[in-house]
KEDREN-135040 format. One record per atom (N, C-alpha, C): residue number from 1; chain; atom name; x, y, z. Coordinates in Angstrom, 1 decimal, always signed. Layout:
<mardos>
<mardo><num>NUM</num><chaine>A</chaine><atome>CA</atome><u>X</u><v>Y</v><w>Z</w></mardo>
...
</mardos>
This chain:
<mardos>
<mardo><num>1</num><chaine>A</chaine><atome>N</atome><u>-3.6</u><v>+6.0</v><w>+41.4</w></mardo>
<mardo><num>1</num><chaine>A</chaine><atome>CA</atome><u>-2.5</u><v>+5.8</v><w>+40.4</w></mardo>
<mardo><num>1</num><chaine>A</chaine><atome>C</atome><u>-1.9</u><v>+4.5</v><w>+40.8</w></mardo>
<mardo><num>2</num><chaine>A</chaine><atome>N</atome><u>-1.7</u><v>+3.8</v><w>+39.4</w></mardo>
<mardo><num>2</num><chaine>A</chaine><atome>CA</atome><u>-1.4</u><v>+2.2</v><w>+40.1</w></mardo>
<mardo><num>2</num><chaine>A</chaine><atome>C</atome><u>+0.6</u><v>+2.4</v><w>+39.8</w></mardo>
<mardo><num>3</num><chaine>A</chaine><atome>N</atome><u>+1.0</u><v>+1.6</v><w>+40.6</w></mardo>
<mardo><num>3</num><chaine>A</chaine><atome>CA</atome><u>+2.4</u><v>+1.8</v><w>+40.6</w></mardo>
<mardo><num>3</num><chaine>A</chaine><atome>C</atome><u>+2.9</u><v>+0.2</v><w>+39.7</w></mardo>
<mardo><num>4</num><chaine>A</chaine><atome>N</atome><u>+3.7</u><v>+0.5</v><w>+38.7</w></mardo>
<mardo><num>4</num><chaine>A</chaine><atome>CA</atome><u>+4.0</u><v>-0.3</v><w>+37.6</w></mardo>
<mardo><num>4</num><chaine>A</chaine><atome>C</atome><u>+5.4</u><v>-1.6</v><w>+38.6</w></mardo>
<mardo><num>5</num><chaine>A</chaine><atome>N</atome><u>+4.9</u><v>-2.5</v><w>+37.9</w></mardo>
<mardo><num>5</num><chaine>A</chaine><atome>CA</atome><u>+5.9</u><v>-3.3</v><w>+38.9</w></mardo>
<mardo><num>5</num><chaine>A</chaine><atome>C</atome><u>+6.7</u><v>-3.5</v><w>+38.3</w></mardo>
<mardo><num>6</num><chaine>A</chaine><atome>N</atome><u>+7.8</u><v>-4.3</v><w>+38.6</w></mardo>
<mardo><num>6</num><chaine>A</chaine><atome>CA</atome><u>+9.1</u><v>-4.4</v><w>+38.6</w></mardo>
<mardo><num>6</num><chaine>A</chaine><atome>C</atome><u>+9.2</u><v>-5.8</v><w>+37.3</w></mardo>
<mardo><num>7</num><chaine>A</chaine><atome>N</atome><u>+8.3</u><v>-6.8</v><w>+37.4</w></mardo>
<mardo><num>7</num><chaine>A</chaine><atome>CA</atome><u>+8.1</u><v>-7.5</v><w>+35.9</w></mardo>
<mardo><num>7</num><chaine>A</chaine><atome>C</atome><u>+8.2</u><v>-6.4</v><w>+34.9</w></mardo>
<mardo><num>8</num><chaine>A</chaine><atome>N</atome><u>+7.0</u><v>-5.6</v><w>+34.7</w></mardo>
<mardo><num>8</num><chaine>A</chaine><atome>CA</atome><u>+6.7</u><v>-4.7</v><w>+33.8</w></mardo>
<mardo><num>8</num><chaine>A</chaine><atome>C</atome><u>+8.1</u><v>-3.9</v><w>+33.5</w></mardo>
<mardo><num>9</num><chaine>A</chaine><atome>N</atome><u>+8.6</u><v>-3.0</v><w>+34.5</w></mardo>
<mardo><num>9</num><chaine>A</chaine><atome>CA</atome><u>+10.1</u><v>-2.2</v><w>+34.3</w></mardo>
<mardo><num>9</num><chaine>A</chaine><atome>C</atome><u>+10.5</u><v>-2.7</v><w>+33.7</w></mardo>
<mardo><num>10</num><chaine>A</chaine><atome>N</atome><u>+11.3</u><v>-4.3</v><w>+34.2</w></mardo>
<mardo><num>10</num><chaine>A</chaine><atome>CA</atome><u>+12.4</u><v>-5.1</v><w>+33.6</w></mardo>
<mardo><num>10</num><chaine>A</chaine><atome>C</atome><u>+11.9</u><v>-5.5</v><w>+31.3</w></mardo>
<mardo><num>11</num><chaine>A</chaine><atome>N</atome><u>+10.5</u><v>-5.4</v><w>+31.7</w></mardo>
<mardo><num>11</num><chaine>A</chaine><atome>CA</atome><u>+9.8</u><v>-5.8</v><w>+30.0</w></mardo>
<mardo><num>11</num><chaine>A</chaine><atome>C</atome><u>+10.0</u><v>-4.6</v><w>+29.1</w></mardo>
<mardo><num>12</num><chaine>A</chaine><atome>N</atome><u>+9.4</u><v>-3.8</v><w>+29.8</w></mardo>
<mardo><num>12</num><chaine>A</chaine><atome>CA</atome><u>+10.4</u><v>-2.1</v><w>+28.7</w></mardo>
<mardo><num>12</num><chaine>A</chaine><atome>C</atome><u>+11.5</u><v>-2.2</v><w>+28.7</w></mardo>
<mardo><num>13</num><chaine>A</chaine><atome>N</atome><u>+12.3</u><v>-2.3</v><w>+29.8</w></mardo>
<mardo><num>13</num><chaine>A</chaine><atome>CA</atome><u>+13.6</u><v>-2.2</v><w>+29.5</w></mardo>
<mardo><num>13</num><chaine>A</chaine><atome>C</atome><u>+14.2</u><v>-3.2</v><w>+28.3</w></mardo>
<mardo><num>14</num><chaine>A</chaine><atome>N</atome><u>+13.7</u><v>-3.9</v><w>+28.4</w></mardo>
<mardo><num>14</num><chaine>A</chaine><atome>CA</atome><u>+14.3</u><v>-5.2</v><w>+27.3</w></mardo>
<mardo><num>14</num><chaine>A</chaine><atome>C</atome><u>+13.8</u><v>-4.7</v><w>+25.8</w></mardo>
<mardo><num>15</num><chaine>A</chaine><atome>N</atome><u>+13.0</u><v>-4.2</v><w>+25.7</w></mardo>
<mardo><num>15</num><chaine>A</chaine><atome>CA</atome><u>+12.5</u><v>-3.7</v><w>+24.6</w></mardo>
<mardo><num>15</num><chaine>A</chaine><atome>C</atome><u>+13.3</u><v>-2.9</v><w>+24.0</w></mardo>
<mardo><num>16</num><chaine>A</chaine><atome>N</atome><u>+13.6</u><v>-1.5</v><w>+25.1</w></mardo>
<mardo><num>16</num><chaine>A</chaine><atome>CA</atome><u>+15.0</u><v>-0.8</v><w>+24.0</w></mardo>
<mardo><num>16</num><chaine>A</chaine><atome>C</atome><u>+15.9</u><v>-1.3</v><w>+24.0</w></mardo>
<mardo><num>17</num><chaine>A</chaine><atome>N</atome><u>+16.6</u><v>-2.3</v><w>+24.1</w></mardo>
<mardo><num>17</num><chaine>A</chaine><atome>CA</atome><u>+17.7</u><v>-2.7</v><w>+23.6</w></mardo>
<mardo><num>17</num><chaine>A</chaine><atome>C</atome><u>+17.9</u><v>-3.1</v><w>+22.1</w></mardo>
<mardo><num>18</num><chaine>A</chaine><atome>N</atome><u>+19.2</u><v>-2.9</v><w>+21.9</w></mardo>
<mardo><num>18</num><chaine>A</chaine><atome>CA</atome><u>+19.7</u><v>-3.5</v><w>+20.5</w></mardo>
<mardo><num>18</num><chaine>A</chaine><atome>C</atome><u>+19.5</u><v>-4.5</v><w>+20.5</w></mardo>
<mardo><num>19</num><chaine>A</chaine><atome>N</atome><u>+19.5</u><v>-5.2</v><w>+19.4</w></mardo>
<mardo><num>19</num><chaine>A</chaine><atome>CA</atome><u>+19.3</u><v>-7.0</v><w>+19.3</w></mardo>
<mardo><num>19</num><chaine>A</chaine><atome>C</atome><u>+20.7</u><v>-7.7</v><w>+19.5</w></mardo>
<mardo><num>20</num><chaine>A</chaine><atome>N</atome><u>+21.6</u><v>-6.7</v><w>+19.9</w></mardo>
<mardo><num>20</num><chaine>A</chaine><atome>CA</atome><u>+23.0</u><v>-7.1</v><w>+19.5</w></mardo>
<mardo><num>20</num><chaine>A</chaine><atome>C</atome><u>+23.7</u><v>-6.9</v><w>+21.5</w></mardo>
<mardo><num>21</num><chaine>A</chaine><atome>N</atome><u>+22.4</u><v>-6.7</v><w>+22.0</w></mardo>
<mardo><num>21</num><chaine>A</chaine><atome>CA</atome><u>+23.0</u><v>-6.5</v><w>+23.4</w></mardo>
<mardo><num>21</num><chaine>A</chaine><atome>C</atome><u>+23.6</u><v>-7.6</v><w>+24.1</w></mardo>
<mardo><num>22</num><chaine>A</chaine><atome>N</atome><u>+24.5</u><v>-7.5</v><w>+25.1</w></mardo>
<mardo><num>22</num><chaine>A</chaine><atome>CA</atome><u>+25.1</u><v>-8.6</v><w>+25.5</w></mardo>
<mardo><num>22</num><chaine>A</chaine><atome>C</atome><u>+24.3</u><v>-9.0</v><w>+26.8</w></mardo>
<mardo><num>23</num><chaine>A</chaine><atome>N</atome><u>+24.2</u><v>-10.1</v><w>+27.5</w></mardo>
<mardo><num>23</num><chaine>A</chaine><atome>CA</atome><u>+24.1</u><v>-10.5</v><w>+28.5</w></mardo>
<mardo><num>23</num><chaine>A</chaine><atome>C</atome><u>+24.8</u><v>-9.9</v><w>+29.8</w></mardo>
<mardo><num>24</num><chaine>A</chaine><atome>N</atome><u>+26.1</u><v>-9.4</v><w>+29.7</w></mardo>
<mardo><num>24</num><chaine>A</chaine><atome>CA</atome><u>+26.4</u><v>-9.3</v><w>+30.4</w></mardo>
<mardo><num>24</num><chaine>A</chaine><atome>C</atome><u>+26.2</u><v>-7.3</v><w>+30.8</w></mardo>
<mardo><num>25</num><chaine>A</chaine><atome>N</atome><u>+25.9</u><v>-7.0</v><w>+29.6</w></mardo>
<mardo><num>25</num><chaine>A</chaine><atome>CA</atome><u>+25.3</u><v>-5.6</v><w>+29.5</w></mardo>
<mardo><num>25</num><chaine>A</chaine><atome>C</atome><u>+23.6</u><v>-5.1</v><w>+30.1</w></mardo>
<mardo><num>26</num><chaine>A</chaine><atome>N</atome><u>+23.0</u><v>-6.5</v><w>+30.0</w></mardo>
<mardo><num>26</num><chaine>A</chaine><atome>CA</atome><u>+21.8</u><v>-6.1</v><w>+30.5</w></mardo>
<mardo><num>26</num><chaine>A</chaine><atome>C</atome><u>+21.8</u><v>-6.5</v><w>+31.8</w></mardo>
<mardo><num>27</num><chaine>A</chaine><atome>N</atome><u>+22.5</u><v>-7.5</v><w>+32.2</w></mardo>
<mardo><num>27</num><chaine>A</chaine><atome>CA</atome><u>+23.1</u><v>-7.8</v><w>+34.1</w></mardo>
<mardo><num>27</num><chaine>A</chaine><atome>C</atome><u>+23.4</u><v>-6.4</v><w>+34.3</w></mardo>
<mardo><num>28</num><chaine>A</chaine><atome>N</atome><u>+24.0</u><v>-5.6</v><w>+34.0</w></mardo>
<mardo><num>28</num><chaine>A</chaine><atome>CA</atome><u>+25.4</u><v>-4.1</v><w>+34.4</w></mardo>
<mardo><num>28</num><chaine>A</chaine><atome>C</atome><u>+23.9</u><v>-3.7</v><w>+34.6</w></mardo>
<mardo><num>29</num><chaine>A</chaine><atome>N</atome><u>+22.5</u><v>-3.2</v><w>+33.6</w></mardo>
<mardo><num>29</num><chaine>A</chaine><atome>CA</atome><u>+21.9</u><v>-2.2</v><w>+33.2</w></mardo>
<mardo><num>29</num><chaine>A</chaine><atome>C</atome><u>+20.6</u><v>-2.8</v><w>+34.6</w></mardo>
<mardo><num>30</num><chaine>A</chaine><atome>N</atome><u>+20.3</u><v>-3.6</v><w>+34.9</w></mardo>
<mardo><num>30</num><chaine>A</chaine><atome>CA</atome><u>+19.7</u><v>-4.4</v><w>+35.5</w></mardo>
<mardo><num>30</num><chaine>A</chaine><atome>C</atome><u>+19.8</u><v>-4.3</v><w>+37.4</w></mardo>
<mardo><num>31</num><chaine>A</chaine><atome>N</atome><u>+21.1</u><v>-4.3</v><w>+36.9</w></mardo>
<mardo><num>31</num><chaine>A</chaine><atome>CA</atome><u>+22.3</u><v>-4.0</v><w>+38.8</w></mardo>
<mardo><num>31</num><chaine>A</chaine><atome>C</atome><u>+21.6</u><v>-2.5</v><w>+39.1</w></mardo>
<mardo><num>32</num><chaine>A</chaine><atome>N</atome><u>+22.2</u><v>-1.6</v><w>+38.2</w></mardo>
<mardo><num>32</num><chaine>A</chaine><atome>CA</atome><u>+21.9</u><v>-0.5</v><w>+37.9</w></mardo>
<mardo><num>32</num><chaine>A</chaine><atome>C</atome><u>+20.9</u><v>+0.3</v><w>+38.3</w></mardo>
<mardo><num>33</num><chaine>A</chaine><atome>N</atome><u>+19.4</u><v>-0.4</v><w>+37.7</w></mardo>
<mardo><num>33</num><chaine>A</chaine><atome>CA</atome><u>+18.3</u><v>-0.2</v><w>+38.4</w></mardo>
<mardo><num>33</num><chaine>A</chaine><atome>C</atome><u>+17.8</u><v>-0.7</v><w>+39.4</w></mardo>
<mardo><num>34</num><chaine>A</chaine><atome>N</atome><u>+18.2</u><v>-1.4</v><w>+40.1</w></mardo>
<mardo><num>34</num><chaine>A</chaine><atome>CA</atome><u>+17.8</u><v>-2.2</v><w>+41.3</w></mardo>
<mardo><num>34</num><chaine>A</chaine><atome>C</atome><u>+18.9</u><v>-1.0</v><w>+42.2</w></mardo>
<mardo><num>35</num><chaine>A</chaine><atome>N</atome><u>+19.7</u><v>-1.1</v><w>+42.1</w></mardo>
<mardo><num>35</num><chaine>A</chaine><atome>CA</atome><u>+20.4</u><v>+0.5</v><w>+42.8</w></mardo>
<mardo><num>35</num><chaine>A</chaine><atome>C</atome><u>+19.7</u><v>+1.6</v><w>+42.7</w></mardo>
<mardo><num>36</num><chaine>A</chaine><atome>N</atome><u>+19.2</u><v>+2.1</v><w>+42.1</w></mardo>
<mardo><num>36</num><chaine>A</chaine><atome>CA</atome><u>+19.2</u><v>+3.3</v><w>+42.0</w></mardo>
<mardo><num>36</num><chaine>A</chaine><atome>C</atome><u>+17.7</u><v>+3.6</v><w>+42.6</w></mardo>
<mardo><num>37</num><chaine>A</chaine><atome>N</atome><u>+16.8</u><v>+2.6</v><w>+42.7</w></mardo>
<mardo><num>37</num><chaine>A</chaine><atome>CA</atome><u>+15.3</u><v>+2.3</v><w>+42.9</w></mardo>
<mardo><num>37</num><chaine>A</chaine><atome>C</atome><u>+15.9</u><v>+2.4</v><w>+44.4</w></mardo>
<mardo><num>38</num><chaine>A</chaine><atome>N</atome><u>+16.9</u><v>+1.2</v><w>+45.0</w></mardo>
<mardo><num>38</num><chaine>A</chaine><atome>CA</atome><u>+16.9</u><v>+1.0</v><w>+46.6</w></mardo>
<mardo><num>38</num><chaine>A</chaine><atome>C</atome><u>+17.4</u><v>+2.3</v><w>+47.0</w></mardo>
<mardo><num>39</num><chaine>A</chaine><atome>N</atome><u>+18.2</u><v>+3.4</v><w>+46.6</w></mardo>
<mardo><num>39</num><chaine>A</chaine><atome>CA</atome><u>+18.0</u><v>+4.5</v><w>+47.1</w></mardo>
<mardo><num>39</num><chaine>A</chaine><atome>C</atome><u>+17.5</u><v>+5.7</v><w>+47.1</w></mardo>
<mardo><num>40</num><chaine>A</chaine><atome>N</atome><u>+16.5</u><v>+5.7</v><w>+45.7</w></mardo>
<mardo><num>40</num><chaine>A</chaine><atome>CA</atome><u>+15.0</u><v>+6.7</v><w>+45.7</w></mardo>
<mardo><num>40</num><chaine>A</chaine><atome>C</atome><u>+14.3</u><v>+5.7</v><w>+47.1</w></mardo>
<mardo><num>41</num><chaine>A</chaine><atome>N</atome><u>+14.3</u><v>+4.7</v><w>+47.1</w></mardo>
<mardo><num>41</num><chaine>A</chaine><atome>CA</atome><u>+13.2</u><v>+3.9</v><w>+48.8</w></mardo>
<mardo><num>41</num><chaine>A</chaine><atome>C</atome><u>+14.2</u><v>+5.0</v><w>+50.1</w></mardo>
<mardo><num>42</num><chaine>A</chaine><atome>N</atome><u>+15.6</u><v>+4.5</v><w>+49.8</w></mardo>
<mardo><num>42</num><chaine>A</chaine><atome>CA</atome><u>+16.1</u><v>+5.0</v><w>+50.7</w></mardo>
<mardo><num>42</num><chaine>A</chaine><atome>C</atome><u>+16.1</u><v>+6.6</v><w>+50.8</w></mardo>
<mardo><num>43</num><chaine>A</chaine><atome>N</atome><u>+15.7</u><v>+7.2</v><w>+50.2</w></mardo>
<mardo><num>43</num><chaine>A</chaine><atome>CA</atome><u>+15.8</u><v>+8.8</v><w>+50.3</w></mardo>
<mardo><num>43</num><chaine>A</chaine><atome>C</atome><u>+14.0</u><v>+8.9</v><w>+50.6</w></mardo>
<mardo><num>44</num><chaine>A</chaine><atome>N</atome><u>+13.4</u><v>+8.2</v><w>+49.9</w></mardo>
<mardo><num>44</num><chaine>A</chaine><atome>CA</atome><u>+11.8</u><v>+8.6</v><w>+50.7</w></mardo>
<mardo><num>44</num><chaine>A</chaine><atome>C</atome><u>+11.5</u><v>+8.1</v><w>+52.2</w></mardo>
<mardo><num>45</num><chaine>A</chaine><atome>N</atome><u>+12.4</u><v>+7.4</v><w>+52.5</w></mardo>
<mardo><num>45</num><chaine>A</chaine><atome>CA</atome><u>+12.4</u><v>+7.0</v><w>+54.1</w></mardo>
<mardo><num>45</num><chaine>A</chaine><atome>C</atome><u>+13.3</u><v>+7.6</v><w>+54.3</w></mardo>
<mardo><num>46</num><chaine>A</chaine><atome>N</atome><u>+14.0</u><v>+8.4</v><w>+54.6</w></mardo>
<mardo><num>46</num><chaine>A</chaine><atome>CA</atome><u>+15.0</u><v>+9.7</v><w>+54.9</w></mardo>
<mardo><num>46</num><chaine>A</chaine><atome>C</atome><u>+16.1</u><v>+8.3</v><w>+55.4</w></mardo>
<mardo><num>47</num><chaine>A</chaine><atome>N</atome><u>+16.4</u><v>+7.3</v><w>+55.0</w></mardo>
<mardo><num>47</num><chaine>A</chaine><atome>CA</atome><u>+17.2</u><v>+6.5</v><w>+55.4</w></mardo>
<mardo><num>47</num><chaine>A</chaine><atome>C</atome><u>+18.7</u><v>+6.9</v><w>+54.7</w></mardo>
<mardo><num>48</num><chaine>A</chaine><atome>N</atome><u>+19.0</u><v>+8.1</v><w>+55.1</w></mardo>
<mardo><num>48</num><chaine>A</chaine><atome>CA</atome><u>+20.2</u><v>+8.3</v><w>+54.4</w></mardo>
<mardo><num>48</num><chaine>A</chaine><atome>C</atome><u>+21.6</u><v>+8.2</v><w>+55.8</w></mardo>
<mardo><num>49</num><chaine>A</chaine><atome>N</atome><u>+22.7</u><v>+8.8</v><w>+54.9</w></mardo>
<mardo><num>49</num><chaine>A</chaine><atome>CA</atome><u>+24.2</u><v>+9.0</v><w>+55.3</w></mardo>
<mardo><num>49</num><chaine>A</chaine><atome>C</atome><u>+24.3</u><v>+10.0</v><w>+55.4</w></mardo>
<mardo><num>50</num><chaine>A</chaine><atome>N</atome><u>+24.2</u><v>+10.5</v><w>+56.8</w></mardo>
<mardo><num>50</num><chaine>A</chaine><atome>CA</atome><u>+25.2</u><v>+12.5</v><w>+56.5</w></mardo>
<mardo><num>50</num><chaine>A</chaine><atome>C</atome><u>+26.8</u><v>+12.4</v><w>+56.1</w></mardo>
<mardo><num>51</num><chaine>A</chaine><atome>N</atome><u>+26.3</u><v>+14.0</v><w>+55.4</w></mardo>
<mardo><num>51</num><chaine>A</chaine><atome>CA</atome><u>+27.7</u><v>+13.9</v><w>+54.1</w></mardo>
<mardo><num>51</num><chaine>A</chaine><atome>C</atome><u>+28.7</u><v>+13.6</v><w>+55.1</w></mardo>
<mardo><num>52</num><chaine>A</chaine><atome>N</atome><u>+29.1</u><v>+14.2</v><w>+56.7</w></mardo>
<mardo><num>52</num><chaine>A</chaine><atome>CA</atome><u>+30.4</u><v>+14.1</v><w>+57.2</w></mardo>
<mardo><num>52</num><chaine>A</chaine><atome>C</atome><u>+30.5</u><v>+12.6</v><w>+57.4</w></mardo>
<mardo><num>53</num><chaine>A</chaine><atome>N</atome><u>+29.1</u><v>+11.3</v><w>+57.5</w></mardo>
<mardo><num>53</num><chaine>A</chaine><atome>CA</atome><u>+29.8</u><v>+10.0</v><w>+57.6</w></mardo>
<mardo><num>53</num><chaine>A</chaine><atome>C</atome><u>+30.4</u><v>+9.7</v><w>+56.2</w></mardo>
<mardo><num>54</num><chaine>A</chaine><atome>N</atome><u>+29.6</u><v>+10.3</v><w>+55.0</w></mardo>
<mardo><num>54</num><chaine>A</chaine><atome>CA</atome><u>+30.3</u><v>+9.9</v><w>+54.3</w></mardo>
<mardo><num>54</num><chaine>A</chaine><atome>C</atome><u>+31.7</u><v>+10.1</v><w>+53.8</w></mardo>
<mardo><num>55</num><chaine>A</chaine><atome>N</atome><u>+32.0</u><v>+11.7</v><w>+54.1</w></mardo>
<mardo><num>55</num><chaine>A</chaine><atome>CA</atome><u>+33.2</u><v>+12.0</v><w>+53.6</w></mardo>
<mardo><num>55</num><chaine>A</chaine><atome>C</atome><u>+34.2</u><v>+11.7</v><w>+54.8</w></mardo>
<mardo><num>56</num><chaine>A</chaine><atome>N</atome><u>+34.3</u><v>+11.1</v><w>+55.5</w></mardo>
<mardo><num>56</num><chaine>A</chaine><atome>CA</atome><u>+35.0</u><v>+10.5</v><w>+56.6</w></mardo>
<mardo><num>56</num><chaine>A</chaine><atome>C</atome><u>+35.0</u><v>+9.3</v><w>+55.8</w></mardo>
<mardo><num>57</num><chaine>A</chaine><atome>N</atome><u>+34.3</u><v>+8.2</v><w>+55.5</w></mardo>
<mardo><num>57</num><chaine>A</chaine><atome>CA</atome><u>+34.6</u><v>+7.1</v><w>+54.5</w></mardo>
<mardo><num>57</num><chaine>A</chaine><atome>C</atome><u>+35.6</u><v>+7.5</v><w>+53.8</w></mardo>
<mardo><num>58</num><chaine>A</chaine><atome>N</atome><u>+35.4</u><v>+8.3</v><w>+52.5</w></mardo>
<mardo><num>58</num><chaine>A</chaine><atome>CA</atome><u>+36.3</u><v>+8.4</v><w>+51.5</w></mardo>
<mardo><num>58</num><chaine>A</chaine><atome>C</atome><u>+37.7</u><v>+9.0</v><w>+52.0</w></mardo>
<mardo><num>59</num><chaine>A</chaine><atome>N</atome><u>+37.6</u><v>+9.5</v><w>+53.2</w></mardo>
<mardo><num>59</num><chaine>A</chaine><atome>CA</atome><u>+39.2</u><v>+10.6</v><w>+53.6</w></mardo>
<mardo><num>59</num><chaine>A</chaine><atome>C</atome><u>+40.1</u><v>+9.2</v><w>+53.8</w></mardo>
<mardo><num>60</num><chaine>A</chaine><atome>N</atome><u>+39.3</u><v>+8.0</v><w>+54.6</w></mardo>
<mardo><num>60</num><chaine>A</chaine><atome>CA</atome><u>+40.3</u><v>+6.7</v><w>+54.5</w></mardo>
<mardo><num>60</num><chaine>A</chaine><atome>C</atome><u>+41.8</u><v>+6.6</v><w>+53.7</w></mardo>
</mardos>
């Protein structure tokens, strides 16, 4: 199974958009997936945060 690259993602994604999308909407949509990819990586390398580091962050 060939794994679709990151040119190709960003080319669909441009595709559904409205013709009326902003620039600054497809930067947000763009951030978005580059997040959400680095921590499906980071969850298949068990590179995670236990909940108590995190919820010690937010009790700040």
């Amino acid at each position: 199974m060939s794994q679709i690259s990151t040119r190709d993602t960003v080319l669909e994604f441009l595709k559904t958009l409205p013709a009326n999308a902003t620039l600054d909407e497809i930067i947000e949509h763009l951030v978005f997936m580059a997040k959400l990819e680095e921590g499906l990586r980071q969850s298949e390398t068990r590179d995670l945060i236990p909940h108590d580091a995190v919820a010690a962050r937010f009790a700040r």
